[in-house]
Every structure is written in structure tokens, then in C-alpha cells.
C-alpha positions as CSV (number, residue, x, y, z in Angstrom):
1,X,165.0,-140.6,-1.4
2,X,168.0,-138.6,-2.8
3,X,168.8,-137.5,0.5
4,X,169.0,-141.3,1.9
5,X,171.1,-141.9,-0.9
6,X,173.6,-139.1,-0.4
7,X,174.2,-140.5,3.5
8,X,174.5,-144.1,2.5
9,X,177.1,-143.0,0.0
10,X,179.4,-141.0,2.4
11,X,179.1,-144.2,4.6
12,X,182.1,-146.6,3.0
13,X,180.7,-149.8,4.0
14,X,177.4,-148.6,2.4
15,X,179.0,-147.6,-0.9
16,X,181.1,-150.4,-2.0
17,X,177.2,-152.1,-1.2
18,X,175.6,-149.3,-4.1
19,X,178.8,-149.5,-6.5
20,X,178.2,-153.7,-6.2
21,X,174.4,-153.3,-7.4
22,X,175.2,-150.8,-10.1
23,X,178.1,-153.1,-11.4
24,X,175.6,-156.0,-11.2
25,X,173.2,-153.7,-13.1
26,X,175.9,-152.7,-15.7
27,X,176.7,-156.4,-16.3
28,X,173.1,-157.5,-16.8
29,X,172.7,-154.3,-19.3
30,X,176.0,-155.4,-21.1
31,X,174.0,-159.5,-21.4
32,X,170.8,-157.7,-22.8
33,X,172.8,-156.1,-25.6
34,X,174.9,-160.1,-26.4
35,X,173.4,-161.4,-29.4
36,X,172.5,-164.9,-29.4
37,X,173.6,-166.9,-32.3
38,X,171.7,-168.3,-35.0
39,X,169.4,-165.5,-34.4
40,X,168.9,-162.4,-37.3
41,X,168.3,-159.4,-34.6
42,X,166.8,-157.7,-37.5
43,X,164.1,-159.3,-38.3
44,X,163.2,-160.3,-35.0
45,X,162.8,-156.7,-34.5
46,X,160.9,-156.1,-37.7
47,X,158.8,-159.2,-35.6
48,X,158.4,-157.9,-32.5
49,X,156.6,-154.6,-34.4
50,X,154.1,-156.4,-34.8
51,X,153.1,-158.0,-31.5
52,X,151.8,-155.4,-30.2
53,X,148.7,-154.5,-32.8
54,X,148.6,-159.2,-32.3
55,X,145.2,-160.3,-30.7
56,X,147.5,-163.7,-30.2
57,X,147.8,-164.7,-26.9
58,X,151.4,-166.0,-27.6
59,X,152.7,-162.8,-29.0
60,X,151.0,-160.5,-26.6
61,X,153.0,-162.8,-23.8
62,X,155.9,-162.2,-25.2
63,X,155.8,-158.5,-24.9
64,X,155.2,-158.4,-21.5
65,X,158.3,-160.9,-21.3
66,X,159.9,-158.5,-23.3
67,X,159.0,-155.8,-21.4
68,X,160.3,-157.3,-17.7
69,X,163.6,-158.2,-19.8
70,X,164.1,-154.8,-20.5
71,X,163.9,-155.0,-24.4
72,X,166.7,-158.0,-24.3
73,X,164.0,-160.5,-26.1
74,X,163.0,-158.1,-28.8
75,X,166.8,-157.9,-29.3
76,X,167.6,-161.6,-29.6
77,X,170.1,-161.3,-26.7
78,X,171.7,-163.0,-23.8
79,X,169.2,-162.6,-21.1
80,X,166.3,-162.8,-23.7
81,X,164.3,-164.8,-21.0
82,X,164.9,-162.7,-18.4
83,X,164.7,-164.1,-14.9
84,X,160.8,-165.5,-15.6
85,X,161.8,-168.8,-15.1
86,X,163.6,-168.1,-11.7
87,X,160.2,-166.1,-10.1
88,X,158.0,-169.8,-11.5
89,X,160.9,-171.8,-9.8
90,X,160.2,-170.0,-7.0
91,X,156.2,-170.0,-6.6
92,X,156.2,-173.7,-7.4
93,X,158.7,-174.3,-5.0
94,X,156.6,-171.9,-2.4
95,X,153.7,-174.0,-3.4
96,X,154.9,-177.4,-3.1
97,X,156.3,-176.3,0.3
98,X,152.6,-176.1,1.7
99,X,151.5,-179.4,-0.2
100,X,154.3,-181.8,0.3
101,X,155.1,-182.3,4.4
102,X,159.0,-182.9,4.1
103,X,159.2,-180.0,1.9
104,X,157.3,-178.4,4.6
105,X,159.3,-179.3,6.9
106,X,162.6,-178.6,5.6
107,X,161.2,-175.1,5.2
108,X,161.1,-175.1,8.9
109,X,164.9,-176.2,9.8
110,X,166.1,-172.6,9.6
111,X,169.2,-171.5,7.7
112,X,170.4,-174.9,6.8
113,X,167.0,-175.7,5.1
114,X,166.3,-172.7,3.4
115,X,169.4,-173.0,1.9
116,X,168.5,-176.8,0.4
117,X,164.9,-175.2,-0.5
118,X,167.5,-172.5,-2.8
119,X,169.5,-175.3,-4.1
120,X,166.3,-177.2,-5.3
121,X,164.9,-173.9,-7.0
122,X,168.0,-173.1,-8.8
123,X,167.8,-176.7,-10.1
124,X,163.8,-176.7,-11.2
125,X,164.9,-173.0,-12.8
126,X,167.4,-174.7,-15.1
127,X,164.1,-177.0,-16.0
128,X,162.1,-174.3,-16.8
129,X,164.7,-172.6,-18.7
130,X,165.3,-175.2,-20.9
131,X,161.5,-175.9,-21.7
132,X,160.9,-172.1,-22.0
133,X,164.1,-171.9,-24.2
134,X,162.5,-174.7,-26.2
135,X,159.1,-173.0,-26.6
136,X,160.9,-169.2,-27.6
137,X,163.4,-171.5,-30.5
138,X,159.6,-172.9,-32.2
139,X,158.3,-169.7,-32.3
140,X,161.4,-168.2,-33.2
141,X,161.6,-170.8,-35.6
142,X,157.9,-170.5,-37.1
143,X,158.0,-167.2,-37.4
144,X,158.8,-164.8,-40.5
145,X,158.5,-161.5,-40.9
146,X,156.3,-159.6,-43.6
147,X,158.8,-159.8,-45.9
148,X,159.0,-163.6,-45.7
149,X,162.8,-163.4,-44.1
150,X,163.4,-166.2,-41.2
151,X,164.4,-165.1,-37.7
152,X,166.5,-168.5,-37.4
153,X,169.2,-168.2,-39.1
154,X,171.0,-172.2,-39.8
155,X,172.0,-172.0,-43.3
156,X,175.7,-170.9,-42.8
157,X,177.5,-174.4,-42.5
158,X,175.5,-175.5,-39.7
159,X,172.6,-177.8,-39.1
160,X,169.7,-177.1,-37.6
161,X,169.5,-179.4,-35.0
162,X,173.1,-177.7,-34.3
163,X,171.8,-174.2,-33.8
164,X,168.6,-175.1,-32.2
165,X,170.8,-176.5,-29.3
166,X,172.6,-173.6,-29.3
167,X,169.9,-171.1,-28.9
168,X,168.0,-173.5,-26.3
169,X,171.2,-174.2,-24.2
170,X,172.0,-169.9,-25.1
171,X,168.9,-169.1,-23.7
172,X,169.2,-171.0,-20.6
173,X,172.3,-170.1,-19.7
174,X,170.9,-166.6,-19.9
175,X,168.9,-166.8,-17.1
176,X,171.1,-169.1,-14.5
177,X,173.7,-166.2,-14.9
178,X,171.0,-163.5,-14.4
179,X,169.4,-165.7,-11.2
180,X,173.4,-166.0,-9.9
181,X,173.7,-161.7,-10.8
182,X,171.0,-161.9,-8.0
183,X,172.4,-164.3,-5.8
184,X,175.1,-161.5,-5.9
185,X,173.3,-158.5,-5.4
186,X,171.0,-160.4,-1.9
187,X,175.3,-161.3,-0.7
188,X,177.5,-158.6,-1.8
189,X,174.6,-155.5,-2.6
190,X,171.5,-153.6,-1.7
191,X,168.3,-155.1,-2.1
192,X,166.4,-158.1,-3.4
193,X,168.5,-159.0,-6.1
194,X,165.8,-160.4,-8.9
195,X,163.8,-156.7,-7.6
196,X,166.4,-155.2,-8.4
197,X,167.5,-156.8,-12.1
198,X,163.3,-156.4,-12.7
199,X,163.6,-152.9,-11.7
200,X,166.7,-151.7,-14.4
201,X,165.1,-154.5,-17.1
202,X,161.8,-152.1,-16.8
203,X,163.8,-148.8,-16.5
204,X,165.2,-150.1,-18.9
205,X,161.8,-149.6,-21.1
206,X,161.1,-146.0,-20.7
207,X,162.1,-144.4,-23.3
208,X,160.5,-147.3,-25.7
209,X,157.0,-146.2,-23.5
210,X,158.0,-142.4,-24.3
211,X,158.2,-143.4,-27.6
212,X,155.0,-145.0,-27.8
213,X,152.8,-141.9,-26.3
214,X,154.6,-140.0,-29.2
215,X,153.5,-142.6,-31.7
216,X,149.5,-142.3,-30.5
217,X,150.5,-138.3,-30.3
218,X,151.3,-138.5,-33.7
219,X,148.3,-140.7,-34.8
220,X,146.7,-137.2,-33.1
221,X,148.2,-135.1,-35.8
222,X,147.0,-137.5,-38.7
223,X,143.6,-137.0,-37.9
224,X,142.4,-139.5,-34.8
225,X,142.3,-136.1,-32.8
226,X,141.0,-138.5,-29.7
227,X,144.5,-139.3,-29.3
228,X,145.1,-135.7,-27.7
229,X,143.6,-136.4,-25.1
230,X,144.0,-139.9,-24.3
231,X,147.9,-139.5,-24.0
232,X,147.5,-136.6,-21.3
233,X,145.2,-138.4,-19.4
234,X,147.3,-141.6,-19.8
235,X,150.2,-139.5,-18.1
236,X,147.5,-138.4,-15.7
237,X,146.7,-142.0,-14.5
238,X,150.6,-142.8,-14.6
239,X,151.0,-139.7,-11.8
240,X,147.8,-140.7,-9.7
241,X,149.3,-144.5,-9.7
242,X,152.9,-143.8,-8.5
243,X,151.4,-141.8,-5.7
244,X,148.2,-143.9,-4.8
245,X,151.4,-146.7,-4.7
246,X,154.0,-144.8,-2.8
247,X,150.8,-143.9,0.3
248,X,149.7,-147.6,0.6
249,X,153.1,-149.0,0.7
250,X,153.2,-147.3,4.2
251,X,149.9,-147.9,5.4
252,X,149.4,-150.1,8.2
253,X,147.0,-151.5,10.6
254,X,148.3,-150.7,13.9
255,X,147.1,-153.4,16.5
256,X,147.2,-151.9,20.3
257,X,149.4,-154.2,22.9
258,X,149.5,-153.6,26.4
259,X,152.1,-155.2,28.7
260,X,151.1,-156.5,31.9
261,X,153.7,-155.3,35.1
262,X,155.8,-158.1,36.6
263,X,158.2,-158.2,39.4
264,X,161.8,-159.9,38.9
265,X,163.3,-159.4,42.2
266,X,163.8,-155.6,43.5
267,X,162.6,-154.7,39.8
268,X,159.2,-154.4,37.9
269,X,159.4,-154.9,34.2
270,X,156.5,-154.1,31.8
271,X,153.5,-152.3,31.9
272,X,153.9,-150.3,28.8
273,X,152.2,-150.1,25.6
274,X,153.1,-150.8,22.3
275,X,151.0,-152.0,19.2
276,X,152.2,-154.6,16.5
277,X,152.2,-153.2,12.9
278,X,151.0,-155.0,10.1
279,X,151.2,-153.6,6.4
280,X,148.4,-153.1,4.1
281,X,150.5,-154.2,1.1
282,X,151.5,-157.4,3.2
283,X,153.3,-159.3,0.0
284,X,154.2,-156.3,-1.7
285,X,154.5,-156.8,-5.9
286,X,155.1,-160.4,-5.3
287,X,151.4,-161.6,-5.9
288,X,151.0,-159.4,-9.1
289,X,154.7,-161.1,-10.3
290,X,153.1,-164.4,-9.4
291,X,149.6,-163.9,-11.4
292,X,151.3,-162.4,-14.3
293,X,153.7,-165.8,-14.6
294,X,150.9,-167.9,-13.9
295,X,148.9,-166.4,-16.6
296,X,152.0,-166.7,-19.2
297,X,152.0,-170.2,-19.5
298,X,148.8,-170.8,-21.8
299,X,151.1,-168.5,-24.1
300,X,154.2,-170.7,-23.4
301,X,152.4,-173.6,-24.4
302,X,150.8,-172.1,-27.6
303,X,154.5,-171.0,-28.9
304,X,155.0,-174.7,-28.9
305,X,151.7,-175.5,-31.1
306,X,151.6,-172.2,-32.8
307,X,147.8,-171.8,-32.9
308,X,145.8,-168.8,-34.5
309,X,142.4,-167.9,-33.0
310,X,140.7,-169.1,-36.2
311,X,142.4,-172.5,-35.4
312,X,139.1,-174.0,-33.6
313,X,138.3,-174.4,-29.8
314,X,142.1,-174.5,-29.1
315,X,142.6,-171.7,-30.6
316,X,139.9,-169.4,-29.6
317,X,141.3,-171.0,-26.3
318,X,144.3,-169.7,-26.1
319,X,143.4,-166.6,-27.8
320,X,141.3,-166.1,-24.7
321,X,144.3,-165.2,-23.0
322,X,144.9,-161.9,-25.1
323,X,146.6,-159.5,-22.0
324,X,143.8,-156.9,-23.7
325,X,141.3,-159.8,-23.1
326,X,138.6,-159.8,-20.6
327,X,138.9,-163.2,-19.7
328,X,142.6,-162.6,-18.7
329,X,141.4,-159.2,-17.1
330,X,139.6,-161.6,-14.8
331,X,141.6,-164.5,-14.1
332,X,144.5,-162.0,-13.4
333,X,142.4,-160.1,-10.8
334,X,141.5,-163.1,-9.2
335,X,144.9,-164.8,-9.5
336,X,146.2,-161.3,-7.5
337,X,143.8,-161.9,-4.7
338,X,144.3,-165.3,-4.4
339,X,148.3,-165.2,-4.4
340,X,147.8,-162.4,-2.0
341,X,146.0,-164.5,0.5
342,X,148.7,-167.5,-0.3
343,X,151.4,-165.5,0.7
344,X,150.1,-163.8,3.8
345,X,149.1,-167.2,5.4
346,X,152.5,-169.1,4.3
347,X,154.1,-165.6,6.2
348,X,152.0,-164.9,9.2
349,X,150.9,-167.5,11.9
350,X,148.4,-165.9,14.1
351,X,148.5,-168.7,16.2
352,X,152.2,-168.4,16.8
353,X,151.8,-164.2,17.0
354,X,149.2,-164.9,20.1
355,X,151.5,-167.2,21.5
356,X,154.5,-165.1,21.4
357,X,151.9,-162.4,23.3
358,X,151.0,-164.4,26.1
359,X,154.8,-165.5,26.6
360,X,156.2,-161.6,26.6
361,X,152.6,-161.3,29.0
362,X,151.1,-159.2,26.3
363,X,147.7,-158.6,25.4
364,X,145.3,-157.0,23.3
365,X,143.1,-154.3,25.0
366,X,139.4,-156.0,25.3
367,X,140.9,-159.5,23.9
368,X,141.6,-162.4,25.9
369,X,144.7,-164.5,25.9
370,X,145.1,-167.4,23.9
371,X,143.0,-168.8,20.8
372,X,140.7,-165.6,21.3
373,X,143.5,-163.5,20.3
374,X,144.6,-165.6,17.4
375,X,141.0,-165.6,16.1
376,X,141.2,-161.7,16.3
377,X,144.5,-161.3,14.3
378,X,143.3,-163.8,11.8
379,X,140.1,-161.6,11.2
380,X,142.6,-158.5,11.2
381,X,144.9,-160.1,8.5
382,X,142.0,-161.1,6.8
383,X,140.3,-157.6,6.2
384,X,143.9,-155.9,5.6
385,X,145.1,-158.5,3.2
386,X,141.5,-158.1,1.1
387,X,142.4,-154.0,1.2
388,X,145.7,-154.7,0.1
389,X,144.7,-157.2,-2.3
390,X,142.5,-155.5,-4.5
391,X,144.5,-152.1,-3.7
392,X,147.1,-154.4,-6.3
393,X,144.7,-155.9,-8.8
394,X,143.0,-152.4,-9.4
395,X,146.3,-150.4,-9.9
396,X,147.5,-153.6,-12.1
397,X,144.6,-153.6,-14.0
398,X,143.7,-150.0,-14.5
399,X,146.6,-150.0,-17.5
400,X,145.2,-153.1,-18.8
401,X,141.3,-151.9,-18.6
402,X,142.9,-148.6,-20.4
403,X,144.0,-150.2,-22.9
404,X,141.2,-152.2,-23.9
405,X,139.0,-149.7,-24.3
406,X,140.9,-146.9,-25.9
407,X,143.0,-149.2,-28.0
408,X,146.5,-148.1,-26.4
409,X,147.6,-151.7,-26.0
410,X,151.2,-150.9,-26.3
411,X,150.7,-149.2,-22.8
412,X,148.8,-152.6,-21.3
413,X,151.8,-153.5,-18.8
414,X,151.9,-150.2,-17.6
415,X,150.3,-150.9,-14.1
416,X,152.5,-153.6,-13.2
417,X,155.9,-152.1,-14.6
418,X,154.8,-149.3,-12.1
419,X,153.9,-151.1,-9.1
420,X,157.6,-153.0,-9.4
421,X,159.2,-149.9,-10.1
422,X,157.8,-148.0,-6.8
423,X,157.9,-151.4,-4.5
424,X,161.4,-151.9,-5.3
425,X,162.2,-148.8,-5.3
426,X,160.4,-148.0,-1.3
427,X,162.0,-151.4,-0.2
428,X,165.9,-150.2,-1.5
429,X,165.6,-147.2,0.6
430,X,163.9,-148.4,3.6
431,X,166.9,-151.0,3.5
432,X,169.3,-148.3,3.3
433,X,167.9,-146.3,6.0
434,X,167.8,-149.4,8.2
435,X,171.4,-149.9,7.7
436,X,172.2,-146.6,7.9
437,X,170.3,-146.6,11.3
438,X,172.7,-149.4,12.9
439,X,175.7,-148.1,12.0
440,X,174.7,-144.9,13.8
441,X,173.4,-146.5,16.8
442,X,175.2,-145.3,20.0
443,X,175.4,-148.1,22.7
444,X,175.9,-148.2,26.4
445,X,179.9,-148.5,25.2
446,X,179.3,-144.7,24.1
């Protein structure tokens, strides 16, 4: 990797591309340290302590939110949201695009519909901004620290409808800017743009994870002595995940293809073989991203209502979604599975892939032509994107799993922090190398 980068530095074109993404970065750190206003940063803080040790579903959401925002929430901060509206913009925009046929088939007008498919997700992310930026204000606003003191602060001249449209509309505007510093980044930069503001936002959150091993370390020295050797093995697992990660990014499933021989006048053309590649890891951290916002909105909707678990059936319901829970265990390694089927069939027509074979008179060895060899790359899809499936939900859930039943639920994110981390990290270089790769091509022109 550090060699890649060294190469794609002393290329120009390639380093005003890496000197773009780390000014994006820098401005996206510079918003997670902006106050918003109305807000005492202090005793959210003293606050966000606290969620951690929470069996509430609410707060227990809003670490992980806090977590994939790089600590800006905790911080009461400009990009407090993070870009977790833009990524449910996007899956129910990806959704709807399968349900609703002129969605469907503006997806399928190329450039010029994409591009109207873009416009409309910016504008349902503004939506969800605001109502997510109304959710975080009631909590905000409900919640005191144990010293009594108010997080909102209105009492300086202002109203308080005043400063709760400040905070809401604050909020919002947050994340539009961070969903335009990606825009940026997919024009102007290297790499996915919202990978890459996910990727610094959870750097970002190291040395806060550091800090918490030392704090079960220390627990170690006070007399829970288990804690010695729960924090090595944690470390352990961390090791064992970035390279179990890093090996099945580059697995694939290699499917032979043999060319039949064809004369074009004096010539003959084909006859060679080749195979067609398909990943393991077909969607990559995308349906882990996709579970893991799916399974915040119960949380969402209980910062709104404020429940407790002891608060009857709805709140023993909401409770239920705990992120050291087993019920969210569950749904969240189904949800994985599922969202890794959804986006392997909206991706891959194996229909279309046989077609494209018999057109280029290609064929698979022992297959014949046609709907036989659609029906055999749907079966291969199938199998790989089961593999690749629960290769995800196990290295997601293994943190989670951890912390449930050593008590480490500070460290509960941990599997899908990594799995971002590594993805985008893979996906940045194999970009650069590609780039790298045309700028060095030699030509006939040579």
C-alpha cells in the first residue's frame, strides 16, 4: 500500500487527486470540531459517558452514530449527524428503484438518469436530515446530565422555539455540506467520497478505542483481573479480523470462458480462453452500512417518544433493539444477508451476462448457450454471494457477540468500524493502481 502511494504521488495529475481528498478530509475535521449553538458541549459530553454502560436502545444508537461521525455528535458539532441520512437516502432510493417501474426505468437511461436518480436523493437526504435533526433536538432537549444541568441551552435572550430551529436547520445543514464534501471527493478526488468521509470519521475514533482498552486494563488493576486477558485477546480478534478482511476482499470465483474461432475474411479471431471473475465480497461494506441504518431507526423514533424499558410493551420494544441485544444480533445478521442478496441481484443480470457470451461466441466449458448458461451463473452468484454474505455478518458480529458476553460494550462497533476501514481502504488503492496503470500504458503510438 505505501508503495502504491509513493508512485501515485510522484505522478502530478495523481497528486493534486490525494492533496483534494486530504483537504476534503481536513475540512470535514475542521466541521466536527464547529459547535452548534444552543448546545452546552459540556454536558453533552458528561451525557454521552454514559451511553455506553445504557441498556437504552436510543442511546446505544447514538453511539454508533457517534462513532461513524468520528466523535462530532458527542461534541455537539457541525457534522453531528454525520452522513447517516445521505446512506438511508440512498437505500430507499435503491429500493424504490426496484418497486416503482419509472423509477426503474430512469435508472436505466444511462448518465442523464442516474444523474436525476442523484438529484432526487439529495432532496429525500434533506428530509431525513430534518426529521433526524428533529429527533437528536428532543433528546437533546430531554436529556440532563447527573448533575441535573440541560444540554439545550435557550435561556440567554432567546426563545426556544428560536434555538430549536436553529439546531434542527444546524443539523441539517451539517450533513448536505458533508454529502456535497463527497460529491467533491467522487469529481475532484480519490475514491468513494461518503467511504472516504466514513473512513477519517472512524479513524477518527482510535484513540477514544485505545482509550477504552486502557479503561477495562485498568478495571484489571482494581481487582476484575479477567480484564487481563480479555483486552489481549480483544486485540487478538482485532488482528485476525483485518486479515480474515484484507484475504476475502480478493477472493473470487473464477468462471472458465472459452471462445469459439471465427473467420473475418483472411483472418481468424477467437479461440482463446479467458474466465469471468466474480468477487466473493460482491457488495463490499455496503450491506453491513445498509443493516446497521436500517436497524437505527427504532432508536430514531424512540428519541422522539423518549421511552425507558420499564415503560411497558413499547418500551421493552424498543429496548429490544439494545446493539448488545440478541434480538438486534439477529435481525442485523439477517438484515446483512438479505441486503447482500438485494444488491447483488439489482448489480448482476445473469441473463444479460449469458447474452453478452453468446454475442462475443463465448461459452462456458460443459454449459450450453443461452438460458442454460444464465441458470448456471445465477446458481454461481447464488452460492458466492451466501459465502460472502455471512463472511460479513460473522466479522460484523463477532465485536458485537464479544461484547455481550464479556461486558466490553464500548468495543460493540468494532467489527463494522473495521470492515469500513479495510474496504475502503483495499478500494482507494486498487483505484490508484488502476489509474496509475493507464497513465503508464504504452500504445501502438509508442
Amino acid at each position: 500500500m505505501l508503495k502504491v502511494l509513493k508512485n501515485a504521488w510522484s505522478i502530478p495529475d495523481l497528486r493534486r487527486k490525494i492533496l483534494f481528498t486530504l483537504l476534503i478530509i481536513i475540512v470535514f475535521r475542521i466541521g466536527s470540531v464547529i459547535p452548534v449553538p444552543f448546545l452546552d458541549a459540556n454536558a453533552l459530553a458528561e451525557a454521552m459517558k454514559l451511553i455506553s454502560s445504557s441498556s437504552d436502545s436510543s442511546t446505544n444508537m447514538l453511539a454508533y452514530l457517534n462513532t461513524l461521525s468520528g466523535g462530532a455528535f458527542s461534541n455537539a458539532t457541525l457534522f453531528a449527524m454525520g452522513i447517516t441520512p445521505y446512506i438511508n437516502s440512498s437505500i430507499i432510493i435503491q429500493l424504490l428503484c426496484v418497486a416503482i417501474p419509472p423509477l426503474e426505468r430512469l435508472a436505466k437511461e444511462g448518465e442523464a438518469g442516474r444523474r436525476k436518480i442523484g438529484t432526487i436523493t439529495r432532496y429525500v437526504t434533506v428530509a431525513l436530515g430534518l426529521i433526524q435533526g428533529t429527533a437528536y433536538y428532543f433528546y437533546l432537549k430531554n436529556t440532563t446530565t447527573t448533575k441535573g444541568a440541560h444540554i439545550t441551552v435557550y435561556n440567554e435572550g432567546f426563545s426556544m422555539w428560536f434555538s430549536a430551529i436553529v439546531i434542527v436547520l444546524v443539523f441539517t445543514a451539517g450533513t448536505a455540506l458533508m454529502m456535497w464534501l463527497g460529491e467533491q471527493i467522487n469529481k475532484y478526488g480519490i475514491g468513494n467520497g461518503i467511504s472516504i468521509l466514513l473512513f477519517a470519521g472512524i479513524i477518527a475514533r482510535i484513540p477514544a478505542t485505545i482509550s477504552d482498552l486502557g479503561m477495562y486494563w485498568d478495571l484489571g488493576a482494581k481487582g476484575s483481573t479477567q480484564y487481563y486477558i480479555l483486552v489481549p485477546l480483544w486485540v487478538l480478534i482485532f488482528v485476525a479480523v483485518i486479515w480474515i478482511i484484507t484475504f476475502m476482499q480478493d477472493s473470487e470465483r473464477r468462471i472458465p470462458i472459452q471462445y469459439a474461432k471465427r473467420v473475418v475474411g483472411r483472418k481468424m479471431y477467437g479461440g482463446q480462453s479467458s474466465h469471468l471473475p466474480i468477487k466473493v465480497a460482491l457488495g463490499g461494506v455496503l450491506p453491513i452500512i445498509f443493516a446497521s441504518s436500517i436497524l437505527s431507526i427504532p432508536g430514531t423514533i424512540n428519541l422522539f417518544i423518549g421511552l425507558k424499558e420499564t415503560d411497558g410493551f413499547w418500551g421493552a420494544f424498543f429496548a429490544a433493539f439494545n446493539t448488545n441485544g440478541w434480538l438486534y444480533i439477529l435481525l442485523y445478521f439477517l438484515l446483512i444477508i438479505m441486503f447482500a442478496y438485494f444488491y447483488t441481484t439489482i448489480q448482476y443480470n445473469p441473463v444479460e451476462m449469458a447474452n453478452n457470451l453468446k454475442s462475443n461466441n463465448g461459452t462456458v466449458p460443459g454449459i450450453r448457450p443461452g438460458a442454460p448458461t444464465a441458470e448456471y451463473i445465477r446458481n454461481i452468484l447464488s452460492r458466492i454471494t451466501l459465502i460472502g454474505a455471512l463472511f460479513l455478518a460473522v466479522i460484523a458480529l463477532v465485536p458485537h457477540i464479544y461484547g455481550a458476553v464479556t461486558g466490553m460494550g464500548r468495543m460493540a462497533v468494532g467489527g463494522t468500524s473495521i470492515i469500513i476501514i479495510v474496504g475502503v481502504a483495499l478500494e482507494t488503492v486498487k483505484q490508484l493502481e488502476s489509474q496509475m496503470m493507464m497513465r503508464h500504458y504504452k500504445g501502438f503510438l509508442d
